[in-house]
One Martini backbone bead per residue (centre of mass of N, CA, C, O) as a GRO file, in nm:
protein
  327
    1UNK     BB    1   0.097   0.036   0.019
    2UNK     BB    2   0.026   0.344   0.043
    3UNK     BB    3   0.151   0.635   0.236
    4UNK     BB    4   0.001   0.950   0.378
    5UNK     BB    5   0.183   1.202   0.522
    6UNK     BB    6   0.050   1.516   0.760
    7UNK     BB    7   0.197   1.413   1.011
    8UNK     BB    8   0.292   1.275   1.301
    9UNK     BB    9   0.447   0.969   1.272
   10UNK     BB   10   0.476   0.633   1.424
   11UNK     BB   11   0.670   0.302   1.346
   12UNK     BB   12   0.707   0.011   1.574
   13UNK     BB   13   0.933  -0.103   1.310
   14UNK     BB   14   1.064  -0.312   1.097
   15UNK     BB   15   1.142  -0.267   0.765
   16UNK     BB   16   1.080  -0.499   0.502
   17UNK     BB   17   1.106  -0.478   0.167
   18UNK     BB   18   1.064  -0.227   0.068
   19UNK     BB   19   0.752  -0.221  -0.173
   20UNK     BB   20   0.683  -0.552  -0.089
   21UNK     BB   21   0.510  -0.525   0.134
   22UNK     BB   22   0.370  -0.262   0.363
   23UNK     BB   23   0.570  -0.073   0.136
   24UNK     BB   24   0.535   0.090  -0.162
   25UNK     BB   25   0.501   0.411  -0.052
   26UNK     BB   26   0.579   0.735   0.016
   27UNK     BB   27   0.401   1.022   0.174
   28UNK     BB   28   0.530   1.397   0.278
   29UNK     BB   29   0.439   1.625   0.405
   30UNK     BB   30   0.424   1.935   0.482
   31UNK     BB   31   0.506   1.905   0.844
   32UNK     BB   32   0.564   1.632   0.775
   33UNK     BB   33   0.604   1.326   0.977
   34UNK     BB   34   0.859   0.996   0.982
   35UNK     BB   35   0.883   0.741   1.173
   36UNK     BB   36   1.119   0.481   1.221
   37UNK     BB   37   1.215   0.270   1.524
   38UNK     BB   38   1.417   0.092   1.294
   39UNK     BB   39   1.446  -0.105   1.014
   40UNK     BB   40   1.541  -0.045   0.656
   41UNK     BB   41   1.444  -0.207   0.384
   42UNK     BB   42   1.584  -0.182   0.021
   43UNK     BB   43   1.464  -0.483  -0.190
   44UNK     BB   44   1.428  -0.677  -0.438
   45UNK     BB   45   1.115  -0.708  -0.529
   46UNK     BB   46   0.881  -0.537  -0.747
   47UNK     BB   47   0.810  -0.253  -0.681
   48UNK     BB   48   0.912   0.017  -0.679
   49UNK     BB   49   0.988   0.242  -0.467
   50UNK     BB   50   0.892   0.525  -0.248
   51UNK     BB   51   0.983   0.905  -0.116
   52UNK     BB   52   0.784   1.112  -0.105
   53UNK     BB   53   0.897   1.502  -0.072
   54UNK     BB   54   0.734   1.847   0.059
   55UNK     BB   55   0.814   2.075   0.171
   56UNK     BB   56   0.883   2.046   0.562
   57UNK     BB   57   0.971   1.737   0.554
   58UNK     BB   58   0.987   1.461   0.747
   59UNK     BB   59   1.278   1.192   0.832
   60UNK     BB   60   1.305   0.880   1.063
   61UNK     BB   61   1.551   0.683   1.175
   62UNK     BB   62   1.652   0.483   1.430
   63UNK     BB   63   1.861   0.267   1.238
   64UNK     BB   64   1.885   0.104   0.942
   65UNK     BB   65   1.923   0.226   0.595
   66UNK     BB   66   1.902   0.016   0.346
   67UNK     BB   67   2.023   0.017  -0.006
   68UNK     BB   68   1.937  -0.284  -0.239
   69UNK     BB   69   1.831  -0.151  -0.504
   70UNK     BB   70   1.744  -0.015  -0.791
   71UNK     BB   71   1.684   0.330  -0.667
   72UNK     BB   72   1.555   0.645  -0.644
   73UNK     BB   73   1.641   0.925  -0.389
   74UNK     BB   74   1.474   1.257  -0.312
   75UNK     BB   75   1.586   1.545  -0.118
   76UNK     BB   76   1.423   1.796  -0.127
   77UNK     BB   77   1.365   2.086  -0.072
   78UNK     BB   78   1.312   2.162   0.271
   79UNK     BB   79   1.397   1.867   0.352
   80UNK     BB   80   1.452   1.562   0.558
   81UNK     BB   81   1.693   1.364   0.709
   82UNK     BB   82   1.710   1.104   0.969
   83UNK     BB   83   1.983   0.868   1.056
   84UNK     BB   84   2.156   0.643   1.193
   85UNK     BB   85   2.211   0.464   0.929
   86UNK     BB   86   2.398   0.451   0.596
   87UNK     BB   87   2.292   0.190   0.335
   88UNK     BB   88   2.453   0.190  -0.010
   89UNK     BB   89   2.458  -0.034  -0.225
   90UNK     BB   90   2.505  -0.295  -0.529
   91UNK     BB   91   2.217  -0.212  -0.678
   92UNK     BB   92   2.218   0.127  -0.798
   93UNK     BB   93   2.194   0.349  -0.601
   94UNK     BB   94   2.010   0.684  -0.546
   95UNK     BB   95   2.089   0.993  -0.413
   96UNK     BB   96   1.919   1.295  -0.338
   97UNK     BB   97   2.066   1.615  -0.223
   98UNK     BB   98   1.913   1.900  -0.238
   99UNK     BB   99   1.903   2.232  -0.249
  100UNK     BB  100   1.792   2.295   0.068
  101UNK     BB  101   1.864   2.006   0.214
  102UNK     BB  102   1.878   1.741   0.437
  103UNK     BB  103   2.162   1.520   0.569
  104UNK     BB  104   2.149   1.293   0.879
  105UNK     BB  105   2.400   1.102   1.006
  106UNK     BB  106   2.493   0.987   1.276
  107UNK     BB  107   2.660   0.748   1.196
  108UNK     BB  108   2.719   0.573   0.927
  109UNK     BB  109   2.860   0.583   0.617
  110UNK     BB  110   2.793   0.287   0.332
  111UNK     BB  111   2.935   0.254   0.018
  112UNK     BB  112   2.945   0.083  -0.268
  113UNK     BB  113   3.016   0.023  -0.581
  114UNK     BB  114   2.689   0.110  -0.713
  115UNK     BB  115   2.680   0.365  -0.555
  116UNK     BB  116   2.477   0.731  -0.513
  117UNK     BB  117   2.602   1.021  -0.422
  118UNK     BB  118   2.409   1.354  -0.425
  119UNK     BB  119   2.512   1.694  -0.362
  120UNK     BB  120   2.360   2.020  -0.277
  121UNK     BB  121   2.350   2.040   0.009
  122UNK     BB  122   2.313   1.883   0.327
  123UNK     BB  123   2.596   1.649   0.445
  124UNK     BB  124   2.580   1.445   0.743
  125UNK     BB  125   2.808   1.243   0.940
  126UNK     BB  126   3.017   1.066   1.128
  127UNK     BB  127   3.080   0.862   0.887
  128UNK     BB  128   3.296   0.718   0.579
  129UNK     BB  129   3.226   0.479   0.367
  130UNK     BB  130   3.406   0.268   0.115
  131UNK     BB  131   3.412  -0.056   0.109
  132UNK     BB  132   3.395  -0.097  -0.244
  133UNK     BB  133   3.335   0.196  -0.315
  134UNK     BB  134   3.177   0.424  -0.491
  135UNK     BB  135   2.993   0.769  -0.495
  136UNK     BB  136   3.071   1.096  -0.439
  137UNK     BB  137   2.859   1.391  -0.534
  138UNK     BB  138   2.957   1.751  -0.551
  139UNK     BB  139   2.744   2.046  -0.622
  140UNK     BB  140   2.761   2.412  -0.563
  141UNK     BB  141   2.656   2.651  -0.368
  142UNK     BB  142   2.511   2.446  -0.077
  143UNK     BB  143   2.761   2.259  -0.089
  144UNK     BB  144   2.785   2.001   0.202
  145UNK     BB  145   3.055   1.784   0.398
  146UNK     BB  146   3.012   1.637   0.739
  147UNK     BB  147   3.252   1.478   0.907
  148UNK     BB  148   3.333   1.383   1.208
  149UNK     BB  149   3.522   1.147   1.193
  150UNK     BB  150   3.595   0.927   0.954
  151UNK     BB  151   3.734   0.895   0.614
  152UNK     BB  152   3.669   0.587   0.398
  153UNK     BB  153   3.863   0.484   0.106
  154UNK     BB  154   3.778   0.162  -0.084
  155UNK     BB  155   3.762   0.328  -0.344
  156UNK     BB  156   3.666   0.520  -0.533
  157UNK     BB  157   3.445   0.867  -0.551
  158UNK     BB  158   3.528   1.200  -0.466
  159UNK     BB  159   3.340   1.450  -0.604
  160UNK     BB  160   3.425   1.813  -0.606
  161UNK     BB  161   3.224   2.097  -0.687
  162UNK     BB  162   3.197   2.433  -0.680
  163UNK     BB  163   3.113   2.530  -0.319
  164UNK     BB  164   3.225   2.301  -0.201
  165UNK     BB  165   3.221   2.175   0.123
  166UNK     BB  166   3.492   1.996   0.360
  167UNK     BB  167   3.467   1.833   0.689
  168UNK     BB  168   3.707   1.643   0.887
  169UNK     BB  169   3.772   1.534   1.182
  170UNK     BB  170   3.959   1.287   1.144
  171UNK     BB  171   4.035   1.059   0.932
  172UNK     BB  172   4.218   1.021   0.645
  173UNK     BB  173   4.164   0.701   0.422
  174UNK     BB  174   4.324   0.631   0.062
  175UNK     BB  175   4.271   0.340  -0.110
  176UNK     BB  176   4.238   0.134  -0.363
  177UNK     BB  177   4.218   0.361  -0.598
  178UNK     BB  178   4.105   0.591  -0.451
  179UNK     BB  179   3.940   0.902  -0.534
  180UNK     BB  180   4.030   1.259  -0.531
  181UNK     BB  181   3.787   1.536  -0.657
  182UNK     BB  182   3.863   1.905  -0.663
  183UNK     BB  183   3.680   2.188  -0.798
  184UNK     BB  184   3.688   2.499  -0.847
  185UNK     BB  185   3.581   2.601  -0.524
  186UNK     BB  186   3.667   2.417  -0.316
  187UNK     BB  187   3.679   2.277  -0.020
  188UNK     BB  188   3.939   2.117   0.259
  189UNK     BB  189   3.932   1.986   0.568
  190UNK     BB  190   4.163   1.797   0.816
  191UNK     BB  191   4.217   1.734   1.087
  192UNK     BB  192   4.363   1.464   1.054
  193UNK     BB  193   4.549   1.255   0.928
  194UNK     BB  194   4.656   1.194   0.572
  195UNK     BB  195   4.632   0.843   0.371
  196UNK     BB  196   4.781   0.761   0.101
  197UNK     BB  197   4.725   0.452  -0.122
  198UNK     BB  198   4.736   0.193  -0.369
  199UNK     BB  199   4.689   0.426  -0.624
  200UNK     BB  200   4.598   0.674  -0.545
  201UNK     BB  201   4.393   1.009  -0.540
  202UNK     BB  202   4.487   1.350  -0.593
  203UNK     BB  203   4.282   1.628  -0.716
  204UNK     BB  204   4.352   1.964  -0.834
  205UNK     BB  205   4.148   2.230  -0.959
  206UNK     BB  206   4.021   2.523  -1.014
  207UNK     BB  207   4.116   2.652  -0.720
  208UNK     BB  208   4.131   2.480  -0.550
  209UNK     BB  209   4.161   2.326  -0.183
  210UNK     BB  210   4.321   2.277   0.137
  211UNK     BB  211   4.347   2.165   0.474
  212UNK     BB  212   4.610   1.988   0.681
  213UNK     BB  213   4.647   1.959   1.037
  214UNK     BB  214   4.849   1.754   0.985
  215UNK     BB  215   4.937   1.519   0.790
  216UNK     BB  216   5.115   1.343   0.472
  217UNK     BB  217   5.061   1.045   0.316
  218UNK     BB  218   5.250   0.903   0.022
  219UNK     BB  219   5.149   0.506  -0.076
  220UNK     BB  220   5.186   0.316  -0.307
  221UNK     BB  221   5.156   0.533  -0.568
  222UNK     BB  222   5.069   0.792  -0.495
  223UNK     BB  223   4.897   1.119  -0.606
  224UNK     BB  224   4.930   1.453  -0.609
  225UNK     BB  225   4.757   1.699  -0.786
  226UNK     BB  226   4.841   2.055  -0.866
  227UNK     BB  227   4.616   2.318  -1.039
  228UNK     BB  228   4.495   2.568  -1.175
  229UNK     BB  229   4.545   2.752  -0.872
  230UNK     BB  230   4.581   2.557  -0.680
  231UNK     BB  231   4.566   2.481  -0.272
  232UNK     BB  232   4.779   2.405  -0.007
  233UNK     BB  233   4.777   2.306   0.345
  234UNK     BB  234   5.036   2.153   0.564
  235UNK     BB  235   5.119   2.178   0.905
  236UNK     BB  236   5.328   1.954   0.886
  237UNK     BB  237   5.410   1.655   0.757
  238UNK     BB  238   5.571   1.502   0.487
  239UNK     BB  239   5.527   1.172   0.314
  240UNK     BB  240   5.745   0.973   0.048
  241UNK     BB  241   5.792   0.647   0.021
  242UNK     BB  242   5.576   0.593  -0.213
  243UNK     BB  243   5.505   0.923  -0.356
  244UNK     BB  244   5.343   1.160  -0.555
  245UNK     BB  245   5.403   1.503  -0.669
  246UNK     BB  246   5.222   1.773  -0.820
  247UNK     BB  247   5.292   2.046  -0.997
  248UNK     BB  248   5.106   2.323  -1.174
  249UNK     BB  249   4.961   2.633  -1.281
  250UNK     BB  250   5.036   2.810  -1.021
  251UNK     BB  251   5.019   2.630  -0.796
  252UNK     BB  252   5.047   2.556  -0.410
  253UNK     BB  253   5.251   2.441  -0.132
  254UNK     BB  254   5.205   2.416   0.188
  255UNK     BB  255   5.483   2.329   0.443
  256UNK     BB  256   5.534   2.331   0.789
  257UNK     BB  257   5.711   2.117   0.815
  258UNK     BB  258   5.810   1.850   0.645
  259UNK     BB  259   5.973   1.696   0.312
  260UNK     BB  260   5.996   1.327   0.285
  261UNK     BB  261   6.171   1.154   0.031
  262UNK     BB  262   6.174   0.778  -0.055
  263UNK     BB  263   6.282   0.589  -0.274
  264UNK     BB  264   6.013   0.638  -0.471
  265UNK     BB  265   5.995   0.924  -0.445
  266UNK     BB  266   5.820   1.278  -0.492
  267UNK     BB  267   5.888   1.554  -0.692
  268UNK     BB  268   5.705   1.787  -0.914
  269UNK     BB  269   5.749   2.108  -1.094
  270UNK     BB  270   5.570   2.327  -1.264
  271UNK     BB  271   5.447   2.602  -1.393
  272UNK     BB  272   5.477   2.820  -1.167
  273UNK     BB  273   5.508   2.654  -0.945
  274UNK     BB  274   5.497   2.549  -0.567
  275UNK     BB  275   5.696   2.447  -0.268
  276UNK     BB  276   5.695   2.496   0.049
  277UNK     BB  277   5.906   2.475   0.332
  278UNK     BB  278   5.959   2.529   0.651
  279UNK     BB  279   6.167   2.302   0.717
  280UNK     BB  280   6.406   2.251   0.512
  281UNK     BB  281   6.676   2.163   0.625
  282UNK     BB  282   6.510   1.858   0.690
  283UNK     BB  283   6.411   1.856   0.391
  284UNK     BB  284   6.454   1.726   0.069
  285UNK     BB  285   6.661   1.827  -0.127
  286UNK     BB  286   6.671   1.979  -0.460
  287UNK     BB  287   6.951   1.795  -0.547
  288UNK     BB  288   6.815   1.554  -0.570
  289UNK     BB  289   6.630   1.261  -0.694
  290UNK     BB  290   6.336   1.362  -0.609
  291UNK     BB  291   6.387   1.603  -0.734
  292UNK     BB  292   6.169   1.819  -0.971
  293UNK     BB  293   6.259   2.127  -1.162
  294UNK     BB  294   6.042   2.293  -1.401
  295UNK     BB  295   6.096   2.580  -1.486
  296UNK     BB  296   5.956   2.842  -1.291
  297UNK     BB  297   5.963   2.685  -1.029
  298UNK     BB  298   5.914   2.591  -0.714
  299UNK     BB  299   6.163   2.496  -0.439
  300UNK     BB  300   6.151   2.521  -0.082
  301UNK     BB  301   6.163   2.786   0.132
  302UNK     BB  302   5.878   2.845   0.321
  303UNK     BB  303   5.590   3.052   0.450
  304UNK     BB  304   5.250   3.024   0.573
  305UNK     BB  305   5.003   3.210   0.709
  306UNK     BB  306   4.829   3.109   0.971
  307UNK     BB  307   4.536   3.078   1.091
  308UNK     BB  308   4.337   3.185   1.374
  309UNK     BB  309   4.192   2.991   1.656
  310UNK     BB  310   4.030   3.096   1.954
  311UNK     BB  311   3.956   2.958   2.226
  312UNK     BB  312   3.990   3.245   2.402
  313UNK     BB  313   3.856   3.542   2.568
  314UNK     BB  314   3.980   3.787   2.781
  315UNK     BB  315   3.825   4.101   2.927
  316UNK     BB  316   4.002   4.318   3.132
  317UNK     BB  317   3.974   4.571   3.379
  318UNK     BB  318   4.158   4.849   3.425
  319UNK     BB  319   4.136   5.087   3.603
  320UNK     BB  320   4.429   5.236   3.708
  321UNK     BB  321   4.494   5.204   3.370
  322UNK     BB  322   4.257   5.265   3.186
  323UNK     BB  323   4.232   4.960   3.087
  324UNK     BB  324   4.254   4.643   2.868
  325UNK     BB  325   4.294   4.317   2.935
  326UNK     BB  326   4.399   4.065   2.688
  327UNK     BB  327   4.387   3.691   2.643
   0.00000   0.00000   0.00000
């Protein structure tokens, strides 16, 4: 049966089969809820199941939300989903979450190899897991991405593009071929390591950016590579036992602490790009064999000032200096 939500409704049960069991699909007017305080499973054959929602419509998933069989659902503008665990399967499900929806995972959220999240709008989860592949593709003026803790890439495609914004407060760790691609005025924070292995790759072009708060690894042949006037910035140690850097296009890497290639590691610059490195004296010197600098491009010694992020202000009036004291 179909089923027309108009107002608050709460459904006290797992749901199995969506689709082809007890709900056809579902409508959620604007004002109106569905709690659903278990899990929902859409599997199997049958109709293809729906869930049409209208602006000011909210989806509340108690449980995990599987989607696991060929189906499209899109959260229009104005609408929300809230669910504890989101796993996306290998049966070409389609998730899009439109410019000015709300997309909101407690927990994990998992995509496999043929599964596919577009985001326009709005979408937090706690984890990020691409567990053997799948795509999140990303871009407008108000897509946004906030991973609260770690991002795992094993295989698959995080495509970034438009102005949208990632930030991830974990470890972000890309390995098995896993591709990040951020391009037009996208930009990246990652609160904690970041490291890339086994063939992954990162790239930016069109002015993107990232800014990453701890260290960056790059293994196992993978491969960062910098155009088109994009930037990054690496607070702290690059490291490159078997990972290449490239820079070119006016291009620009600032790294706080230093940078060691070794083995099969290196860099390459070109076409007016460069790469700063705060430590130079301590990191892989531009003589080595390791480092390829071509045509006007830089390597070498610079710092870039970081923003300043205060964590409390106290100001103190001292009548007797007739001053303010801030600290």
């Amino acid at each position: 049966m179909s089923v027309l939500v108009q107002h608050h409704v709460v459904f006290n049960a797992n749901v199995n089969n969506f689709g082809s069991g007890v709900f056809a699909g579902v409508d959620i007017a604007g004002g109106g809820r569905l709690d659903f305080s278990g899990d929902v499973t859409v599997s199997g054959g049958g109709t293809v199941p729906y869930i049409r929602m209208e602006s000011g419509a909210e989806l509340r998933i108690g449980g995990t939300l599987s989607l696991d069989r060929a189906v499209s659902l899109t959260i229009p503008k104005g609408a929300k989903w809230i669910v504890d665990d989101l796993f996306i399967g290998n049966s070409n499900p389609v998730v899009t979450v439109e410019e000015g929806a709300e997309l909101i995972v407690k927990g994990e959220t998992t995509l496999r190899t043929n599964a596919t999240l577009n985001v326009q709008g709005k979408f937090q989860t706690g984890t990020l897991a691409f567990s053997s592949g799948g795509k999140v593709t990303a871009t407008g003026s108000q897509a946004s991405i906030e991973v609260a803790n770690d991002l795992t890439l094993a295989g698959g495609l995080l495509d970034l593009g438009g102005n949208t914004k990632l930030i991830v407060g974990g470890k972000t760790n890309v390995r098995q071929n896993g591709n990040v691609l951020m391009k037009d005025t996208s930009s990246a924070i990652m609160g904690q390591q970041v490291s890339f292995s086994n063939g992954s790759r990162f790239r930016l072009e069109n002015t993107a950016s990232f800014r990453l708060d701890e260290g960056l690894d790059m293994s196992g042949g993978a491969r960062l590579t910098l155009s088109q006037n994009s930037t990054g910035i690496v607070v702290r140690n690059v490291s490159l036992p078997d990972g290449e850097i490239q820079t070119g296009q006016f291009s620009e890497l600032n790294v706080g602490g230093t940078l060691i290639a070794t083995n099969g590691g290196g860099v390459t610059t070109s076409n007016l790009s460069a790469v700063f490195i705060c430590d130079y004296p301590n990191s892989t010197q531009l003589a080595s064999s390791n480092i390829s600098r071509q045509g006007d491009s830089f390597y070498g010694e610079g710092c870039v000032r970081l923003p300043v992020v205060w964590e409390s202000v106290t100001a103190v009036f001292m009548a007797a200096q007739k001053q303010v004291k801030v600290s």
